[in-house]
VONU-393283 format. One record per residue (C-alpha): x, y, z; residue number from 1; residue in three letters. Coordinates in nm, 4 decimals, decimal comma, m for minus. Example, Ala and Ser with C-alpha at 12.3 -4.5 7.8 and 13.67 -1.06 7.14 Angstrom:
2
{{1,2300 m0,4500 0,7800} 1 ALA}
{{1,3670 m0,1060 0,7140} 2 SER}
END
This chain:
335
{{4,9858 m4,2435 m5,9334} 1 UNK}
{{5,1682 m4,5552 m6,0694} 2 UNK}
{{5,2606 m4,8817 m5,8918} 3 UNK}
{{5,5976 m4,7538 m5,7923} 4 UNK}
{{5,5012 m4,4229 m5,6204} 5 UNK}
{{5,1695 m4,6318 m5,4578} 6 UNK}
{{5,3911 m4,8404 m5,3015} 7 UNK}
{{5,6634 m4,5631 m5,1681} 8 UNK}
{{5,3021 m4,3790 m5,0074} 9 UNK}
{{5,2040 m4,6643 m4,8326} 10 UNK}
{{5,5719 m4,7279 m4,6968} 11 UNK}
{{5,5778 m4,3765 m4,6067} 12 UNK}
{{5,2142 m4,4128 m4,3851} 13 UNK}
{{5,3381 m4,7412 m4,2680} 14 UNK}
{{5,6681 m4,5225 m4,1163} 15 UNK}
{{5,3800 m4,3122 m4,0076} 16 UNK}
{{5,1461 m4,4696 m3,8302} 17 UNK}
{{5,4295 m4,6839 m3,6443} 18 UNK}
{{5,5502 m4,4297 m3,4907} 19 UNK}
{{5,2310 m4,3273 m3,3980} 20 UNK}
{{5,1898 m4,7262 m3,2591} 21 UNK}
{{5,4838 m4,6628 m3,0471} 22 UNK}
{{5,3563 m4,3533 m2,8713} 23 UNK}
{{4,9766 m4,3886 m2,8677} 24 UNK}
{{4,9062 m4,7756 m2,8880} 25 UNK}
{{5,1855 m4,9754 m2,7788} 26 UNK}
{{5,1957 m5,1657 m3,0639} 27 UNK}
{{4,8797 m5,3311 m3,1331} 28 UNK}
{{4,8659 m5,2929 m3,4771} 29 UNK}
{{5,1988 m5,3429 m3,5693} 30 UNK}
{{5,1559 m5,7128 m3,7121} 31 UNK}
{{4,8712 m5,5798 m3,9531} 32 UNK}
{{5,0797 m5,3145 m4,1117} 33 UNK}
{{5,4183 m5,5089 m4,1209} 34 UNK}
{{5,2301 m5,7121 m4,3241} 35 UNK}
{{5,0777 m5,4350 m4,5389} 36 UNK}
{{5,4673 m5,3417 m4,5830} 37 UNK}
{{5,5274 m5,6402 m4,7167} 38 UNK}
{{5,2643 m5,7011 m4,9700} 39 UNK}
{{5,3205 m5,7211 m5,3300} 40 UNK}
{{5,1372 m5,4590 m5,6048} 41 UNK}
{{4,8774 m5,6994 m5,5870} 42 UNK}
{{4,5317 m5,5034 m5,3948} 43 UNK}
{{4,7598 m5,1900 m5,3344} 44 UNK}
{{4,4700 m4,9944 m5,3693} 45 UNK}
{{4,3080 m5,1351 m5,1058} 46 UNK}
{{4,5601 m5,1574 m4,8704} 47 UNK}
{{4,6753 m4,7644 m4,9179} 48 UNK}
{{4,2923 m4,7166 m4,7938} 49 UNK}
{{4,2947 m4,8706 m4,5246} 50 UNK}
{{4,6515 m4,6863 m4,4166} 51 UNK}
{{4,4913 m4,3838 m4,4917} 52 UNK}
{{4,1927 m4,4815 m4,2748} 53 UNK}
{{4,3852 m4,5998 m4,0052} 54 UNK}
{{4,5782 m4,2207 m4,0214} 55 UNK}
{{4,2556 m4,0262 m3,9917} 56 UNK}
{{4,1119 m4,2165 m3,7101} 57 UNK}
{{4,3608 m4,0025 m3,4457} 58 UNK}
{{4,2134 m3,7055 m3,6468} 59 UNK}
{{3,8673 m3,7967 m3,5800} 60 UNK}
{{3,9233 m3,8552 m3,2178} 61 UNK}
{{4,0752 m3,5093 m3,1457} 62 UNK}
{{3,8310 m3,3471 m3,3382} 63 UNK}
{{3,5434 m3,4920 m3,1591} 64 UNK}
{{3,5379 m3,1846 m2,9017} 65 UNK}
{{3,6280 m2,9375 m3,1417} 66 UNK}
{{3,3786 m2,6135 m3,1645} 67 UNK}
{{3,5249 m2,4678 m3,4573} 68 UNK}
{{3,4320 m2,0907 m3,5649} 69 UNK}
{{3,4993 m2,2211 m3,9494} 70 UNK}
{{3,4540 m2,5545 m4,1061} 71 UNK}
{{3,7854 m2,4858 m4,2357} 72 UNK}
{{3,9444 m2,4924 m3,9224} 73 UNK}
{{3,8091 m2,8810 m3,8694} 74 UNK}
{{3,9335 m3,0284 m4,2402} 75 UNK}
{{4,1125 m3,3027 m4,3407} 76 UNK}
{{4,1914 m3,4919 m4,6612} 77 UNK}
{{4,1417 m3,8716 m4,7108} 78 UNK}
{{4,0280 m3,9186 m5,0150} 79 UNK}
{{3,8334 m3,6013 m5,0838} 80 UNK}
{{3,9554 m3,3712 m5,3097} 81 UNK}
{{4,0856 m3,1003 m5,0067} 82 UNK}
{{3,9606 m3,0855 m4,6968} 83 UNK}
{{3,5880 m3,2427 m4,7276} 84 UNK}
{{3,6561 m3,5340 m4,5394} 85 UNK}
{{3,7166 m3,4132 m4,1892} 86 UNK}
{{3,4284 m3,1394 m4,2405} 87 UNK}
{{3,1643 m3,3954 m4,3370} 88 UNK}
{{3,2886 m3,5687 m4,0030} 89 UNK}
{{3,2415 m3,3265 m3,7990} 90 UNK}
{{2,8985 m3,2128 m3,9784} 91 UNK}
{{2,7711 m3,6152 m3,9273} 92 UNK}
{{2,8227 m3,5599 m3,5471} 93 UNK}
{{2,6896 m3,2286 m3,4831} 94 UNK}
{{2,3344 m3,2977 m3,6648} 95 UNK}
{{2,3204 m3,6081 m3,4844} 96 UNK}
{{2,2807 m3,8739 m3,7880} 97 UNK}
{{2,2433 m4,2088 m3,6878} 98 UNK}
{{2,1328 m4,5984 m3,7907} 99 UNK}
{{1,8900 m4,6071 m4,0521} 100 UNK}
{{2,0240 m4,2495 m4,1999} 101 UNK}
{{2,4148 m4,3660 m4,3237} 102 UNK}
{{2,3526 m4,3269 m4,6887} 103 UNK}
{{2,5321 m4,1342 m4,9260} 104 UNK}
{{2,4460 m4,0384 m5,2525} 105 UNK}
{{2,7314 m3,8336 m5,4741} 106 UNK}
{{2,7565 m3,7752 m5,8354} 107 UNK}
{{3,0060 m3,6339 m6,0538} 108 UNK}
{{3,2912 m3,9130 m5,8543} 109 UNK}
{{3,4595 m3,9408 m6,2122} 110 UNK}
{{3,7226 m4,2998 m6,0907} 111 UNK}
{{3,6224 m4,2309 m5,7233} 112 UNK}
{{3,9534 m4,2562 m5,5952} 113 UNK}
{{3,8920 m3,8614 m5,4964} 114 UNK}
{{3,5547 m3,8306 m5,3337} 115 UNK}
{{3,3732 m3,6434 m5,0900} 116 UNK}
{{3,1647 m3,9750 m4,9724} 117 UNK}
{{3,4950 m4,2592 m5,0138} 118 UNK}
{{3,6080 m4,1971 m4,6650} 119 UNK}
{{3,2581 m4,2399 m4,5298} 120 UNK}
{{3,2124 m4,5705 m4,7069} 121 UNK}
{{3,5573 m4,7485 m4,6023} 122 UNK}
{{3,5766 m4,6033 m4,2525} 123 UNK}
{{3,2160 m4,5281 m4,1277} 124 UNK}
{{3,0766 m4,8204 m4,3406} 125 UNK}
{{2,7869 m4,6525 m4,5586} 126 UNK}
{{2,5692 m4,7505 m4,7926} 127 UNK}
{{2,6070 m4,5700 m5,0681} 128 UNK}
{{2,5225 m4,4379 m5,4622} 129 UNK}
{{2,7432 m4,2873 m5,7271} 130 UNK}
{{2,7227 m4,1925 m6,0417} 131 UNK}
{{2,9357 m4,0336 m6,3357} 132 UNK}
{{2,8760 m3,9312 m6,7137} 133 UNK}
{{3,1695 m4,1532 m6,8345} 134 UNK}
{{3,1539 m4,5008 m6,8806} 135 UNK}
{{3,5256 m4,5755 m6,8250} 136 UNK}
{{3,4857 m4,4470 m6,4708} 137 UNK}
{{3,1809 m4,6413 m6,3546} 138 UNK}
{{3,3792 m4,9412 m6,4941} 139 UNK}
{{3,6860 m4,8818 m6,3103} 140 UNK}
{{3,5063 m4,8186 m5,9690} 141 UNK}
{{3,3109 m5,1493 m6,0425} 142 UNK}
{{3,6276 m5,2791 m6,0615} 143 UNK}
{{3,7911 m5,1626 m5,7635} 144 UNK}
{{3,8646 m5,3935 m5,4660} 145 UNK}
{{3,5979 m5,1848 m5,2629} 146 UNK}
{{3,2952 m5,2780 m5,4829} 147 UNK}
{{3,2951 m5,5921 m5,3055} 148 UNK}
{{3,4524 m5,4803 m4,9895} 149 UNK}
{{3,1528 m5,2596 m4,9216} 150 UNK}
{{2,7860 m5,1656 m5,0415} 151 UNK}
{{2,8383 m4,9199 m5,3069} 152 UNK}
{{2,6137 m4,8427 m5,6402} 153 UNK}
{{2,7734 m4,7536 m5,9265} 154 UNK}
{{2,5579 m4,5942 m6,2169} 155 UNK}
{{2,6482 m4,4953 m6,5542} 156 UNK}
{{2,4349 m4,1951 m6,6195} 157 UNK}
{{2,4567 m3,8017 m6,7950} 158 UNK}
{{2,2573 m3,6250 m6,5496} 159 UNK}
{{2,0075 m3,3813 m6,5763} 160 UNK}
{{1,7158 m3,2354 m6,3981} 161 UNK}
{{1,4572 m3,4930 m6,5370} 162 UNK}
{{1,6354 m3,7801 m6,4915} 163 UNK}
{{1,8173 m3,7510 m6,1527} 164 UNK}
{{1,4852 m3,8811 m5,9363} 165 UNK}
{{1,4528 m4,1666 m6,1440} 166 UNK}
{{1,8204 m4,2445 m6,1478} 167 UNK}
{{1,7919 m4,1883 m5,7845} 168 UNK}
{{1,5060 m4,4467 m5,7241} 169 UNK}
{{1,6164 m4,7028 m5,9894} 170 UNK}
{{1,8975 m4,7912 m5,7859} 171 UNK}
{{1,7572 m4,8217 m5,4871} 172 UNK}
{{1,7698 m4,5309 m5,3169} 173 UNK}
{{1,5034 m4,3238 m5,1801} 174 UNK}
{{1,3255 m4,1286 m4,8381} 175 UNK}
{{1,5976 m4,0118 m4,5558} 176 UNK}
{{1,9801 m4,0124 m4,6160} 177 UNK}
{{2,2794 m3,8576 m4,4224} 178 UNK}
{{2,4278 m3,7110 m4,7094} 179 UNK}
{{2,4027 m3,5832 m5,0651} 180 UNK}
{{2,6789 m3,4602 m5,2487} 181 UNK}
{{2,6458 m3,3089 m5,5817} 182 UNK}
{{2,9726 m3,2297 m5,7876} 183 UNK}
{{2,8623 m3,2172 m6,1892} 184 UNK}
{{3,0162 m2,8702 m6,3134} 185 UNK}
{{2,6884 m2,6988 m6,4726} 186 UNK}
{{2,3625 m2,7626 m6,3754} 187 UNK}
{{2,4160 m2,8385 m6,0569} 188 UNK}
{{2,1547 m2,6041 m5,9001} 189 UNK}
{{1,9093 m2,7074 m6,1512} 190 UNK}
{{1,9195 m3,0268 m6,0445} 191 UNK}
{{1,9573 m3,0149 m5,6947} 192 UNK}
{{1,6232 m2,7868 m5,7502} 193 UNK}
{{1,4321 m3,1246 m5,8881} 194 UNK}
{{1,5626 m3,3766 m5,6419} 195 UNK}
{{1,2568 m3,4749 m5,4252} 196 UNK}
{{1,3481 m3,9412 m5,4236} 197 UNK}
{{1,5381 m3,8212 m5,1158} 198 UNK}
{{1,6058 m3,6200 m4,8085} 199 UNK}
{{1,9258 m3,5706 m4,7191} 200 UNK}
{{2,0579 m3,4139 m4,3848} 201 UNK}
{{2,3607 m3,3006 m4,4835} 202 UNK}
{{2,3848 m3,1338 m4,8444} 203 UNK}
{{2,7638 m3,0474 m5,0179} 204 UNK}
{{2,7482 m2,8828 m5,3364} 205 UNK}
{{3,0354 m2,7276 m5,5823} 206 UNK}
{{2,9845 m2,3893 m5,6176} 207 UNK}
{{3,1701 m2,1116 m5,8025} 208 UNK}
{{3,3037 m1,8787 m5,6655} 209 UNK}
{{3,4029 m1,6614 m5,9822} 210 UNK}
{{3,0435 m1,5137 m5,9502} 211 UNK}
{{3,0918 m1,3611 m5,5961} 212 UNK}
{{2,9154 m1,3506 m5,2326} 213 UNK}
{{2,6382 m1,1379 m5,3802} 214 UNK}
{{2,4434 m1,2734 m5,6798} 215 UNK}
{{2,2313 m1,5176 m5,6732} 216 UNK}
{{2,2979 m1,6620 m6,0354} 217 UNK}
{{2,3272 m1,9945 m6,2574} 218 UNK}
{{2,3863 m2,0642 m6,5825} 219 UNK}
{{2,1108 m2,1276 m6,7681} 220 UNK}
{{1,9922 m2,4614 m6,7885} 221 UNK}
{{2,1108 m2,6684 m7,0631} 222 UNK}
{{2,0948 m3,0342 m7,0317} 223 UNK}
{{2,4121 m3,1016 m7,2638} 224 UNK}
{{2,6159 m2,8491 m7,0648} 225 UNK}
{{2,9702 m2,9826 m7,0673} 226 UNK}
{{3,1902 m2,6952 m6,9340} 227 UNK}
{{3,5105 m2,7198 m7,1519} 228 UNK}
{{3,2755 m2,6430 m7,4488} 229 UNK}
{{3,0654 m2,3465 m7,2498} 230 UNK}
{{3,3738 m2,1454 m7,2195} 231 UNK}
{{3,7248 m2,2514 m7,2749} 232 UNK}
{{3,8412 m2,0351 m6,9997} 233 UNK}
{{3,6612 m2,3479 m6,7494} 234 UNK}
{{3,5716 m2,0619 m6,5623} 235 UNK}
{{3,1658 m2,0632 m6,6868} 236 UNK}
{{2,9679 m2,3078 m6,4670} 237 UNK}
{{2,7739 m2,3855 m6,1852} 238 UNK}
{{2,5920 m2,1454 m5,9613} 239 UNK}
{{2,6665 m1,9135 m5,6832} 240 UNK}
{{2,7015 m1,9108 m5,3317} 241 UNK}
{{2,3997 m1,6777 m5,3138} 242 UNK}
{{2,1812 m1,8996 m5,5344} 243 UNK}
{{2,2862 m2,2153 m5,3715} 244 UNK}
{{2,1606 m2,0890 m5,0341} 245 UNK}
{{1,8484 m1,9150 m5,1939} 246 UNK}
{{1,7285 m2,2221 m5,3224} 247 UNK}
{{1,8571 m2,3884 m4,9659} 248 UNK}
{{1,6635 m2,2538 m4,7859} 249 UNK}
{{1,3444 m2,3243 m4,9956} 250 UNK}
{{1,4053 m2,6445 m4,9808} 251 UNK}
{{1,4448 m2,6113 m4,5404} 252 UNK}
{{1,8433 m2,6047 m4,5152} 253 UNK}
{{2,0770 m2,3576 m4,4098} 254 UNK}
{{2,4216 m2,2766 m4,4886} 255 UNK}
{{2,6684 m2,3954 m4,2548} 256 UNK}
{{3,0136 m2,2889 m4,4400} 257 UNK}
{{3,2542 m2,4360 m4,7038} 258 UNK}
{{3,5704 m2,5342 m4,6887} 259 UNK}
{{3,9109 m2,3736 m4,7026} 260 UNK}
{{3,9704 m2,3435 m5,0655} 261 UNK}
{{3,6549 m2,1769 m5,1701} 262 UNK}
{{3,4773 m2,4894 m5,4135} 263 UNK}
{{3,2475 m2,6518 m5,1692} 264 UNK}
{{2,9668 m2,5245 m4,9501} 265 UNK}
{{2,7740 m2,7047 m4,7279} 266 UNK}
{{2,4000 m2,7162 m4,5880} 267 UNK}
{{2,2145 m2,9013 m4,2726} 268 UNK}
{{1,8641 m2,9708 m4,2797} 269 UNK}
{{1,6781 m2,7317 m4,0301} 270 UNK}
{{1,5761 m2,9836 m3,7701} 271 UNK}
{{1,9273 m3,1066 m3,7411} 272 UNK}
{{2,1211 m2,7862 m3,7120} 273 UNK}
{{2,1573 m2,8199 m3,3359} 274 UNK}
{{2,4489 m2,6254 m3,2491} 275 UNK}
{{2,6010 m2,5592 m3,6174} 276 UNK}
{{2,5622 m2,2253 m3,6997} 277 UNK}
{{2,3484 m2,0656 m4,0110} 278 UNK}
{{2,5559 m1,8161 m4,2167} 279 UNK}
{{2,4860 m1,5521 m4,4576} 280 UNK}
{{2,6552 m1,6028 m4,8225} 281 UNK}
{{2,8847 m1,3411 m4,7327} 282 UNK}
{{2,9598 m1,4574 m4,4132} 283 UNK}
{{3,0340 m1,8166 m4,5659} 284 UNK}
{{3,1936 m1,6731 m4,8668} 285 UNK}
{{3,5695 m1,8069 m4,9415} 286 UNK}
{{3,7768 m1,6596 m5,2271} 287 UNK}
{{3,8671 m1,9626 m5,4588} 288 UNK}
{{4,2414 m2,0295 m5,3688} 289 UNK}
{{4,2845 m2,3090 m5,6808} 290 UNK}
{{4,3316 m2,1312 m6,0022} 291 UNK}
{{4,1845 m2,3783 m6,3206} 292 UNK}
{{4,1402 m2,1449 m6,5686} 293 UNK}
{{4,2591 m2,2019 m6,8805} 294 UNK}
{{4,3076 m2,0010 m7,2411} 295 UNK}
{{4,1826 m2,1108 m7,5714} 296 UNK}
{{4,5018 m2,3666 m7,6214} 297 UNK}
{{4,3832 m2,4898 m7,3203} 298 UNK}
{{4,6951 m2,4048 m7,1541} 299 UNK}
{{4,6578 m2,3187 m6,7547} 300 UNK}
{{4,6542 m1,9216 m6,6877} 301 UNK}
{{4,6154 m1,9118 m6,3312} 302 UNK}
{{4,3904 m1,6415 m6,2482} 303 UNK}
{{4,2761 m1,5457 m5,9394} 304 UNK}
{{3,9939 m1,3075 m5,7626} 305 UNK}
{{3,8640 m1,0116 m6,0033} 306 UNK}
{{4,0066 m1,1405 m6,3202} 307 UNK}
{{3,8423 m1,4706 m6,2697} 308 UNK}
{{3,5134 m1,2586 m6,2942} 309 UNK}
{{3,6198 m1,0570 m6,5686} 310 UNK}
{{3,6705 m1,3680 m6,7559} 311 UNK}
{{3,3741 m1,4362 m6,7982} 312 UNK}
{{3,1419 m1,1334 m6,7186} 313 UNK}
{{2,9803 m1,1004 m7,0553} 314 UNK}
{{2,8106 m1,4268 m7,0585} 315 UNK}
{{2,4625 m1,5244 m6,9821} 316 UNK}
{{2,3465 m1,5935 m6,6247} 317 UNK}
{{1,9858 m1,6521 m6,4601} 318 UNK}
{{1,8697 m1,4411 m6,1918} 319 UNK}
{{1,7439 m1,7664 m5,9500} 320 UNK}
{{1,5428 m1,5210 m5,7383} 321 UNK}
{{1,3563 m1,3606 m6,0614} 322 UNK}
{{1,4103 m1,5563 m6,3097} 323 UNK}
{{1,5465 m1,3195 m6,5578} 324 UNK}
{{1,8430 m1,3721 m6,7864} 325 UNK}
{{2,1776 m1,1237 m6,6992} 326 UNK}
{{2,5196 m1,1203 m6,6596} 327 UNK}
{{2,7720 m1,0218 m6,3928} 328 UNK}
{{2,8841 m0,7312 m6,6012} 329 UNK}
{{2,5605 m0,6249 m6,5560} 330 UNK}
{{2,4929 m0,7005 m6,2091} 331 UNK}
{{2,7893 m0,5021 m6,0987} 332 UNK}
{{2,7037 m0,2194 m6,2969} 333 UNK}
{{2,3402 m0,2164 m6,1323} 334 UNK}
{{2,4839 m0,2963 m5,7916} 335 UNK}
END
């Protein structure tokens, strides 16, 4: 997004939210924004967030009561990538986190202007860690207006699954947290698997949902995976729902859902579920709606459900739960 079409968002929220002024709040925050309206492209980054912000809060408040059947059915988008934001609300509430527990850690942020944790740092004021493979992005969040404006770690880092506790502890970070998100398009089971520097309530982790409700599978670990290279389709990555929550539960979380588009799942600590609800894979199981795959010009093909797993059936998986090597071609003829 460029200067220009900043600047026509953030006179379309200002439209926004004074209307909602006029309705809800008698104008109280009118002289704020009419100054935000007026503000040149200097710091339009920051003020966009805190429009955005100021949006969501009516969307926190009438969630607050909500007993949703789905975490779907609670989402909104801030600055997450769909509907992560108002799920991680509601999830924050429900297992009861409090002072001395609002912490984030998230990797794979890439510029962080699309996170899971962003929100949480601007509105509910977290502390917070992130970290990406690429240089250019660490620099340009330590160059953002909010690496001053609040208490956020930035870390230049490829991450694997014998360097993540030491990243994790070199920065600063360690014992209870509210939330870990992990978003790296590979190993991510493998190295949620090794994280011990912390103990998160909440868990959100990318999963792919090419491999189905069923399997419990990963790729194999490789600690140079990059994905484009693995398979140009894009489609080769990650772990499964069903390995995600095998290895969930090991570690004394349960699945609590993912969201609406079928790419992120999400996990509460046992002692915190309260009254979320534990799920079976299947039961939490979303068909990917967004369709990334690509062909070997690296052109966008679209695919969707069974051809996504066609794809990519031939190539090698690992069995979490015995540890042998297989592949979904395989699987579904055994099954």
């Amino acid at each position: 997004m460029d200067d220009k079409d900043r600047q026509k968002l953030i006179d379309e929220i200002v439209a926004r939210v004074d209307r909602e002024n006029q309705k809800y709040m008698h104008h109280t925050a009118l002289p704020h924004i009419e100054a935000v309206s007026g503000a040149g492209q200097h710091g339009l980054n920051s003020k966009l967030d805190d429009l955005l912000v100021l949006q969501a809060k009516d969307l926190i408040a009438r969630q607050s009561a909500a007993q949703p059947d789905r975490l779907h059915d609670i989402e909104f988008r801030v600055f997450s990538q769909f509907g992560e934001d108002g799920i991680l609300q509601y999830l924050i509430r429900e297992s009861g986190i409090g002072p001395g527990e609002e912490t984030f850690i998230e990797f794979g942020v890439e510029n962080y202007r699309e996170a899971n944790t962003r929100f949480l740092l601007i509105n509910n004021h977290w502390r917070g860690l992130v970290m990406d493979g690429s240089e250019a992005n660490v620099a340009t969040i330590r160059a953002d207006d909010i690496y001053w404006r609040a208490d956020l770690t930035a870390v230049h880092a490829w991450i694997d699954r014998d360097n993540i506790n030491e990243l994790i502890t070199n920065a600063g970070f360690a014992g209870n947290i509210g939330l870990l998100s992990i978003d790296i398009d590979g190993n991510d089971y493998w190295v949620w698997e090794r994280i011990d520097a912390v103990n998160p309530v909440i868990v959100a982790v990318e999963w792919n949902g090419a491999y189905g409700p069923d399997h419990a599978v990963s790729i194999p670990y490789d600690p140079a995976f990059h994905r484009g290279e693995a398979h140009y389709s894009h489609l080769y990555w990650g772990a499964s729902i069903s390995a995600f929550e095998h290895l969930a539960r090991k570690k004394g979380y349960r699945l609590v859902g993912s969201n609406g588009v079928g790419n992120n799942i999400f996990f509460v600590r046992e002692d915190r579920l309260g009254r979320l609800k534990a799920l079976t894979p299947r039961e939490a199981f979303v068909e990917p709606k967004f369709r990334d795959s690509r062909d070997e010009n690296g052109n966008l093909t679209f695919l969707s459900g069974q051809a996504r797993r066609d794809m990519i059936s031939h190539l090698p998986l690992i069995n979490v739960k015995s540890g042998a090597e297989t592949t979904l071609e395989q699987l579904m003829q055994d099954s």
